[in-house]
N, C-alpha and C positions, 0 to 999 in steps of 0.2 A: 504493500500500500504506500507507504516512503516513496518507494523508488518512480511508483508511479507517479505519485505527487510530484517529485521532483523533476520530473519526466514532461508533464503539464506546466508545471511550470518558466522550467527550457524552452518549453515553445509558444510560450505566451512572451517570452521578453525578447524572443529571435522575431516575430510578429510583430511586437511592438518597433523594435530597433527598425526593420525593414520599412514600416511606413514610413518612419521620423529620418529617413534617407531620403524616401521615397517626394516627403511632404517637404526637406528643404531643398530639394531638387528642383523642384516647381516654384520654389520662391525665391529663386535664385535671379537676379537681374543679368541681361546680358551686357558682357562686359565689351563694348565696342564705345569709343571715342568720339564724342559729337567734333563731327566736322567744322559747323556753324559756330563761329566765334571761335575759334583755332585759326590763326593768321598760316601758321606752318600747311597743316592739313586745306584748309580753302585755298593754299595756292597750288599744292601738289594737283589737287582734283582738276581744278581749270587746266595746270597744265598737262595733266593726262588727256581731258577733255579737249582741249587746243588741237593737240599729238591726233587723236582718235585713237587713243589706246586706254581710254575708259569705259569698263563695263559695269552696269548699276544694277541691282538685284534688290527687288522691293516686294513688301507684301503689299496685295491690295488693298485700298483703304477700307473705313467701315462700312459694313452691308448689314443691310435689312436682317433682324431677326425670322421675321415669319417670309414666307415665299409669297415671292415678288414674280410676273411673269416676265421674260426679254427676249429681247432677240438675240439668244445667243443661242450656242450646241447644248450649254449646262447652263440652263435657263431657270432655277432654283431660287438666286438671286440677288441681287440689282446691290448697288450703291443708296446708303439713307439720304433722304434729303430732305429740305434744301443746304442744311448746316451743319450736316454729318458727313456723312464718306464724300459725297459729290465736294464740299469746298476741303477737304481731306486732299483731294486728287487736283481739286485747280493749286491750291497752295504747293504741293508736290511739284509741279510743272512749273512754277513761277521760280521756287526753288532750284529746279533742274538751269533751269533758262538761265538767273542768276549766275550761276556757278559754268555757265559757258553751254551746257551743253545744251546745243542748239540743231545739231547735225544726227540723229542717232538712229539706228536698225530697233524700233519698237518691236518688242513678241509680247504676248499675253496668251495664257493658257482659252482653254477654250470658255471656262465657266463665268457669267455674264458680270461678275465684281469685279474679275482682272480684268477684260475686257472694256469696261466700263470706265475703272481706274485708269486704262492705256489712253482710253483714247480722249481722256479729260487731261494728261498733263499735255494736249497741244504742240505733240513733237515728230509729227509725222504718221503715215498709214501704220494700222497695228496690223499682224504677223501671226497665227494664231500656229499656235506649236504645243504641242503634245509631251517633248520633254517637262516639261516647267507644268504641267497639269497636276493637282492633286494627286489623282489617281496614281499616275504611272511613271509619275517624276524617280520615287524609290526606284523603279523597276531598274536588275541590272543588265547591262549592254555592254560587251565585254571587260566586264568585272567589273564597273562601276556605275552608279548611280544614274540614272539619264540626266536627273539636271546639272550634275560635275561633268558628264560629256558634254551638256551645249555651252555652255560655259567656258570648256576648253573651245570647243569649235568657230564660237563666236569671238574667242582671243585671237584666232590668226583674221579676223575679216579687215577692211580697211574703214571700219566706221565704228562710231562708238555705239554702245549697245543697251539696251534698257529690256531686262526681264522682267514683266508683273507676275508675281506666282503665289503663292499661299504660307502662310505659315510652316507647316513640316516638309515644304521642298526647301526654305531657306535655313531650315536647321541644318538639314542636309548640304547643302549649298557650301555653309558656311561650318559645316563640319563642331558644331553645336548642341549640347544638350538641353539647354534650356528651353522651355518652354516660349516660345513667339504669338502662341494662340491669343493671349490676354488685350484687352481693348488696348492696353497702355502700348501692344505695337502694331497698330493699325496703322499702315500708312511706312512703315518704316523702310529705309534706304541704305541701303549698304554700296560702299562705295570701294570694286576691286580694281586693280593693276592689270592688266592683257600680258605681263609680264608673268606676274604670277596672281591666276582668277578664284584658287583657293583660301586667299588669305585678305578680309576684309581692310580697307585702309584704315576705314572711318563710318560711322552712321550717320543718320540727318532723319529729323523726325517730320511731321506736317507742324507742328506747333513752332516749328522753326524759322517758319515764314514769320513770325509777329514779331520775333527780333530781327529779322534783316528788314523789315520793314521801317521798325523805328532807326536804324542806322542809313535806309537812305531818305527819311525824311529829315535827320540832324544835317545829310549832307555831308557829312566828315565824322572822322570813328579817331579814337585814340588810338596810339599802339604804341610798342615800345620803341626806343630810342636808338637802340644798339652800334650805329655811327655817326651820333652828333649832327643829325641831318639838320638845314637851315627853320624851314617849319617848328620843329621841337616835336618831331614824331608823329604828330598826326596828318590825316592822309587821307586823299577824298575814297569814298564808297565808291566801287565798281556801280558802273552805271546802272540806273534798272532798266528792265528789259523790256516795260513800257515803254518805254520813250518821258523821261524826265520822274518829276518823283508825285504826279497826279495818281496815285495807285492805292 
């Protein structure tokens, strides 16, 4: 009877300890570098971006809880609007634009949020591609992941590249355990190298538009000093991509 007991016991504290793995797992923040407001990281991006040898890998923005009908192949559903995922996805594009990139091979999976998400940041016809789909993005294609093949495949093209795909293909993507599914990353932006498209530079959220907003409406941003420049360090905002600072 002891040993039994002790026995029940054993795997009541292995049970417990596995969830409390399990449960800071999931509460775990992903550890990626806001781009926005990093002087170092917003010039590398532009300049990858400038190059064409920037490739960007986003989850769609926020979509409707209940089923929405669209005109998509996975038509389940849509972007919330008017103040949810749809300005989620124009702020995303204002953002892209800002940071140069102006030129780019749009894909989005087939299902109507990425789709939807694409073709709202306003950067050209969307692409619709099956690696980067929920579904089949894990699937392997010689021995790897489909959405780490387009990824590689899209690093050798001559243009920069914008993937909309879902949560568990950017885990994968981005060779991450953390959890991406939660509202807090909707929208979110990972910014790779064509050099090397396994390894994130930097992130950029949608709520990132509200600070580069206030920095071209000041007109000029601070920054550091580091060779005694004549101004005293500060330095005009990259221009916005409106045309002036009406935005």
């Amino acid at each position: 009877m002891v040993s039994q007991n002790r026995f029940r016991i054993s795997i009541c504290g292995l049970i417990i300890y596995l969830l409390s793995v399990a449960l800071a797992a999931n509460a775990q923040e992903f550890a990626c570098a806001n781009v926005i407001g990093d002087a170092a990281l917003e010039e590398q991006v532009r300049m990858l971006a400038k190059e064409s040898r920037l490739i960007v890998v986003l989850r769609h923005a926020e979509a409707n809880i209940a089923i929405k009908r669209c005109d998509c192949d996975d038509n389940t559903r849509g972007l919330s609007e008017p103040l949810g995922g749809e300005r989620q996805a124009d702020d995303l594009g204002r953002l892209l634009r800002w940071l140069g990139v102006t030129d780019a091979r749009v894909e989005a999976s087939r299902s109507c949020r990425t789709v939807q998400t694409a073709e709202r940041l306003s950067l050209g016809a969307v692409n619709i591609s099956d690696e980067i789909y929920e579904k089949t993005c894990d699937t392997r294609v010689n021995g790897h992941p489909q959405i780490r093949n387009r990824t590689t495949e899209v690093s050798r093209g001559n243009r920069n590249s914008v993937l909309v795909t879902h949560s568990g293909c950017m885990r994968i993507a981005l060779n991450t355990s953390v959890d991406l599914s939660r509202s807090s990353h909707n929208g979110i932006l990972a910014f790779l190298s064509k050099a090397d498209p396994s390894v994130a530079i930097g992130c950029a959220w949608p709520r990132d538009w509200a600070a580069i907003e206030q920095r071209l409406k000041r007109g000029v941003e601070a920054s550091p000093n580091p060779i005694g420049r004549a101004d005293g360090g500060r330095r005009r905002s990259p221009p916005s991509p409106f045309g002036g600072e009406d935005i």
